[in-house]
Every structure is written in structure tokens, then in C-alpha cells.
C-alpha positions in Angstrom: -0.9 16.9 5.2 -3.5 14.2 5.9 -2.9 12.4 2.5 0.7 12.3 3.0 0.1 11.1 6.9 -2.5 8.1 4.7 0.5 7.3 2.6 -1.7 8.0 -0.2 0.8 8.8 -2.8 0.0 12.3 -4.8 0.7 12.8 -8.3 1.3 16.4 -9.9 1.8 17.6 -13.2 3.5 21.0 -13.1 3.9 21.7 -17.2 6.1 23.3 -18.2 8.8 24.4 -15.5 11.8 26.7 -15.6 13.0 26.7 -12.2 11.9 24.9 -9.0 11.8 28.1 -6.3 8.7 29.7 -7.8 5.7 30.4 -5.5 2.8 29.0 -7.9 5.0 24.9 -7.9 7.0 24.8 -5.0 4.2 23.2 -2.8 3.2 20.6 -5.1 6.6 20.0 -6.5 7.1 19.3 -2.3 4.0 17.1 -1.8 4.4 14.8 -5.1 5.6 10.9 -5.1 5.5 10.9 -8.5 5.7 14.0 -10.8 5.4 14.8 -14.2 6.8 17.7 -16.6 7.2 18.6 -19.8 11.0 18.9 -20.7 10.4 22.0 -23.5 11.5 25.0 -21.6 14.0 23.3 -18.9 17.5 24.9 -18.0 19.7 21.5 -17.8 19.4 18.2 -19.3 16.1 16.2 -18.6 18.5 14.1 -16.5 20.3 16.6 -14.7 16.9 18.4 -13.9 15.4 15.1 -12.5 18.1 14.2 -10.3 18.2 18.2 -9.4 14.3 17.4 -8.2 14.7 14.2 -6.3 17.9 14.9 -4.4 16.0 18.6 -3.8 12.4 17.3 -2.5 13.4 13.6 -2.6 10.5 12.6 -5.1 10.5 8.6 -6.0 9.1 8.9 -9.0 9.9 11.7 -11.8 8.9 11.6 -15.6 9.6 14.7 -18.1 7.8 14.1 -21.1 10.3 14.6 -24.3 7.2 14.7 -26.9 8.5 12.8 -30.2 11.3 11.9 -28.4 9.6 9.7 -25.6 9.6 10.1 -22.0 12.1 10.3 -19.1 11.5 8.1 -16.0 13.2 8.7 -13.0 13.1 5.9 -10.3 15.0 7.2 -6.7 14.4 4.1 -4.9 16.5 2.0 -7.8 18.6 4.6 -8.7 16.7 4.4 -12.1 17.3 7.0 -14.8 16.7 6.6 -18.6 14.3 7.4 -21.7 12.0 5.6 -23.0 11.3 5.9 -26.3 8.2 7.0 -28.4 6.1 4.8 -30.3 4.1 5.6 -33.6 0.5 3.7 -33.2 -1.1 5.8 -36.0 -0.3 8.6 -37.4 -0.4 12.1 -35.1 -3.4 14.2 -36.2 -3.7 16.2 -32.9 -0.6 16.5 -30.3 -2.2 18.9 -28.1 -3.1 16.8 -24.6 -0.5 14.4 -25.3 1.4 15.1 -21.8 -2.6 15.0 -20.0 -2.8 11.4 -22.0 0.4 10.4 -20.9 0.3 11.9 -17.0 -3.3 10.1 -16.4 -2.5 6.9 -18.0 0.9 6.8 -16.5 -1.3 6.9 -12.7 -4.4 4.6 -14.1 -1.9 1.9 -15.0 1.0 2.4 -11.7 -2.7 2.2 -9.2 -3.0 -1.1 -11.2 0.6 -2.4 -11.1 2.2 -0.1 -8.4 5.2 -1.1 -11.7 6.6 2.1 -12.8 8.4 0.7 -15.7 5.3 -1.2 -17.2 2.9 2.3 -16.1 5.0 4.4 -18.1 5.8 1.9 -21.3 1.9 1.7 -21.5 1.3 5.4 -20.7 3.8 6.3 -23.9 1.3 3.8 -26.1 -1.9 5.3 -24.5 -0.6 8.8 -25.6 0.6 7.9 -28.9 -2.9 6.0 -29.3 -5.0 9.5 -28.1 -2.7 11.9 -30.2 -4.4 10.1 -33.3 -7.5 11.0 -32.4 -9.1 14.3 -33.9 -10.6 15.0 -30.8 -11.1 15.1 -27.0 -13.6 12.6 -27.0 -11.7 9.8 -29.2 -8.9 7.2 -28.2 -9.5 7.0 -24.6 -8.3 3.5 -22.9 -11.3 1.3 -23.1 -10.5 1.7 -27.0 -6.7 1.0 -26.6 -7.4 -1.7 -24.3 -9.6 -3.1 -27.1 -7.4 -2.7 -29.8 -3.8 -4.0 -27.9 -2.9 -6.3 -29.5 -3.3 -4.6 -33.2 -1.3 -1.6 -31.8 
């Protein structure tokens, strides 16, 4: 693949994932640096299932999005495995998107740092941010980068 041959690194969301042999994820699950899940529907522990991933496809990067309950980040090159929590900014008025929020902020902020810890801490406050919003087109970054230090 000529991206991976760039060292360009990919980043996948695959959703919401039950096992990792299926035809439709099994390629990008392959190709991804960094992925991203949800952890509603997963067989094992979002730990267990992250270390089942990157010992499997040997992914560096690996967060499962726990929804109210924060985020998992998995790190393989320092052995790096724990949840972050969730924060309130405002009160939720519209969840759905919250994983899209928190996937593309997560990748705007790690192109900027190349920090996974600091991309994902600012992704969780980007999502909480956009899940006040009563729709698509409100709470986007240039408003939360705006308003950081009052969040």
C-alpha cells in the first residue's frame, strides 16, 4: 500500500465491532496506526479487546470509546493501557456523533502534537463540547478553541 510505504499513518474508525475476522473490517482493522471503536457491543473487556487487536495486527495506537464512561487509549509502543475519563462541559442535548467528534478531534489534535495522551484528553473535551450542541452545525473546534479556558 503506497500510504503505508509514505509512512503516512492511517486512521480507521470501525464502530461498533463484534469480532475482528469479518470480511467488511479486517483490511482496515490491518492497515490502521491508530484505530478507533466503540466499546458497546464488544465480547471481552475494552482492555482485553485492545491488547487482543494490537498483539493481532500490531496497531500503536487503539482507543474504544466508553461513551459516559470516557475513552480507552491504548499505546503499544509504551506499553500504555488505561481510561480516560469523561468530562461534563455542558449539559448533553444530542449524543448522537459523539464517537465522529471524538475520532476526528482525536486525529486534528495527534497531526498537531504527534502526543497521544494530550490528542485524546482534548478529543474527550471536543466531544463533550459538540454533544451540547443541538445540531450538526454547532460546537465545532474553532468554537471550543475559543471558549478553552471557560470550559
Amino acid at each position: 500500500m503506497q500510504v503505508q510505504q509514505a509512512a503516512i499513518p492511517i486512521a480507521t474508525d470501525v464502530h461498533t465491532i463484534t469480532h475482528l475476522d469479518g470480511d467488511y473490517n479486517r483490511d482496515y482493522i490491518a492497515a490502521a496506526n491508530i484505530l478507533f471503536m466503540s466499546g458497546e457491543q464488544l465480547p471481552v473487556s475494552p482492555e482485553k479487546w485492545a491488547k487482543k487487536v494490537q498483539n493481532r495486527f500490531g496497531t500503536e495506537i487503539v482507543v474504544i470509546g466508553l461513551g459516559a464512561k470516557g475513552a480507552l487509549l491504548t499505546v503499544r509502543s509504551d506499553n500504555f493501557c488505561e481510561r480516560l475519563p469523561a468530562v461534563k462541559t455542558r449539559p448533553v442535548i444530542n449524543s448522537i456523533g459523539a464517537g465522529d467528534a471524538l475520532f476526528s478531534a482525536f486525529n486534528h489534535f495527534y497531526r498537531t502534537s504527534q502526543n497521544p495522551y494530550t490528542a485524546l484528553q482534548r478529543a474527550i473535551l471536543f466531544a463533550s463540547y459538540k454533544i451540547s450542541s443541538p445540531g450538526a452545525a454547532a460546537g465545532f473546534l474553532t468554537e471550543i478553541n475559543k471558549n478553552k479556558d471557560s470550559v
